[in-house]
Each structure stands twice: as C-alpha cells, then as structure tokens.
C-alpha positions as CSV (number, residue, x, y, z in Angstrom):
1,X,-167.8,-69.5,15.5
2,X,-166.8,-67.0,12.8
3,X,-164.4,-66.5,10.3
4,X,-163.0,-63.2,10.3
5,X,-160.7,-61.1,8.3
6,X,-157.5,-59.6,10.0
7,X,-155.8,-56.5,8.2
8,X,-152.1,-56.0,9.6
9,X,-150.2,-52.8,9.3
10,X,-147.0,-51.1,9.8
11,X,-144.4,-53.7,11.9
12,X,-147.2,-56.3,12.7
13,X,-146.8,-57.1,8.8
14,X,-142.7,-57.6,9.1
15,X,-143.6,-59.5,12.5
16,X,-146.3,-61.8,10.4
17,X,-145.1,-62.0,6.9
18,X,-148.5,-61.0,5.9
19,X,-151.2,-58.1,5.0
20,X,-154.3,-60.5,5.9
21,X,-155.4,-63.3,6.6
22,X,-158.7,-65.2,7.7
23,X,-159.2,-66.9,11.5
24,X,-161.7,-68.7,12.1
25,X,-163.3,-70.9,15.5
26,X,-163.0,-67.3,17.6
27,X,-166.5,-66.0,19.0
28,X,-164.7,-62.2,20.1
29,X,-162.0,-60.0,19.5
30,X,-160.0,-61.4,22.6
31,X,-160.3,-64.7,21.2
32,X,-158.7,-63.8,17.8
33,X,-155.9,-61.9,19.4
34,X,-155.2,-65.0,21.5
35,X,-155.2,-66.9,18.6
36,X,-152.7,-64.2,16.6
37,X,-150.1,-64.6,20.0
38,X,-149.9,-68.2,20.3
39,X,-149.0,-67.9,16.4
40,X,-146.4,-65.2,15.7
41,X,-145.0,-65.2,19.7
42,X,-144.0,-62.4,21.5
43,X,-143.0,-59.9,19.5
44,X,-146.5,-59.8,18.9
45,X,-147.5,-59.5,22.1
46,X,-145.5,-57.1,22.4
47,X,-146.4,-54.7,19.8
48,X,-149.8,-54.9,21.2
49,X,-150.4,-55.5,24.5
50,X,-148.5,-54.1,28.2
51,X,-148.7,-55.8,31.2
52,X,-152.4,-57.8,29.8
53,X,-153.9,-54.8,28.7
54,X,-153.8,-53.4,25.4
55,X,-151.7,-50.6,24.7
56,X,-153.3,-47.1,24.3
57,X,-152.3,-45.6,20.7
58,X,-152.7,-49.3,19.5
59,X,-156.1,-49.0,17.2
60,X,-157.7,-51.7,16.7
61,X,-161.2,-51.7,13.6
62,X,-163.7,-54.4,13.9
63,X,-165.7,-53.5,10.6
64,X,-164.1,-50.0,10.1
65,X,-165.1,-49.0,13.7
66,X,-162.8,-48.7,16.6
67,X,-163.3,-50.9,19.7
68,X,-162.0,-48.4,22.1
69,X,-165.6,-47.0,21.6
70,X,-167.2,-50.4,21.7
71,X,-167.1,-53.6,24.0
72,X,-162.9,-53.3,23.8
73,X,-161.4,-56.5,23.7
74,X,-164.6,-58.7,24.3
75,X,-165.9,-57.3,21.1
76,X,-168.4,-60.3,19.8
77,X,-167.7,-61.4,15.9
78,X,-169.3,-62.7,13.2
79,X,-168.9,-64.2,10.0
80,X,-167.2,-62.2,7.5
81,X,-165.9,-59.2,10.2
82,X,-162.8,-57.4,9.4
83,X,-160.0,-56.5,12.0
84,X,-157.8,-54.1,10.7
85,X,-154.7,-53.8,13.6
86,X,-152.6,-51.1,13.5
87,X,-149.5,-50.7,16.1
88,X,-147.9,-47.8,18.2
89,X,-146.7,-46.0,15.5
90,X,-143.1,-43.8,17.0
91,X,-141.5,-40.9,15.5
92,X,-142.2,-36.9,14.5
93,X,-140.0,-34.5,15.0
C-alpha cells in the first residue's frame, strides 16, 4: 500500500484546514478519495463528486498528470505519488 501526497486547492483547503497531507494504506486514486470523504464529510463530497461520478471541471494530478487522460478514478499508486485536487472553480464575468 502506498503513501501518497495529497495537494488541496481553492475551497477543499477551507473544507480541510490544510494544503497537504500524506495518506497512506490506499492502492488507487478511488481508494484515497474514499479515504478523504469518510474524513472531512460531505461537503467534500460535494465539491468533488455528483451523483457517484466525479464532477467534470474537477481536475484531479496524480504526479503532475491529469487522470481524465489516464485510468480516472482507478488510477493505481505508489509510494511517494502526489495528488494535487483542485475543485469546480465558479465565476468570470
């Protein structure tokens, strides 16, 4: 199981109180995100995900590359990967 880095930006940071931190005992990307729900609630879950699936302008980096253009969600780790999770981001004129 690896230890991974997880980057969070924008409102997942005021939802987390954090700008990283390091889970471990996940084998993919699903795994971690499970892990990330269980712990903030929610709000979370909300920010990321609609109806089980993963919302589209929500961009997800596993090592600086997105998953959208990968294995998605079931996105195998290692240890020492970075996540870097960046939510829907609203506004423009």
């Amino acid at each position: 199981m690896a230890s991974v880095l997880v980057r969070y930006y924008a409102n997942l940071r005021d939802i987390t109180r954090k700008k990283e931190e390091v889970i471990s005992g996940q084998s993919d990307l699903q795994g971690i995100l499970s892990v990330l729900v269980s712990a903030y609630g929610e709000r979370f879950r909300g920010m990321l995900f609609r109806e089980g699936s993963l919302i589209g302008n929500v961009i997800i980096l596993v090592n600086g590359r997105n998953v959208v253009f990968g294995d998605g969600l079931s996105t195998r780790l290692k240890d020492g990967d970075e996540v870097d999770i960046f939510p829907p981001v609203a506004g423009g004129s």
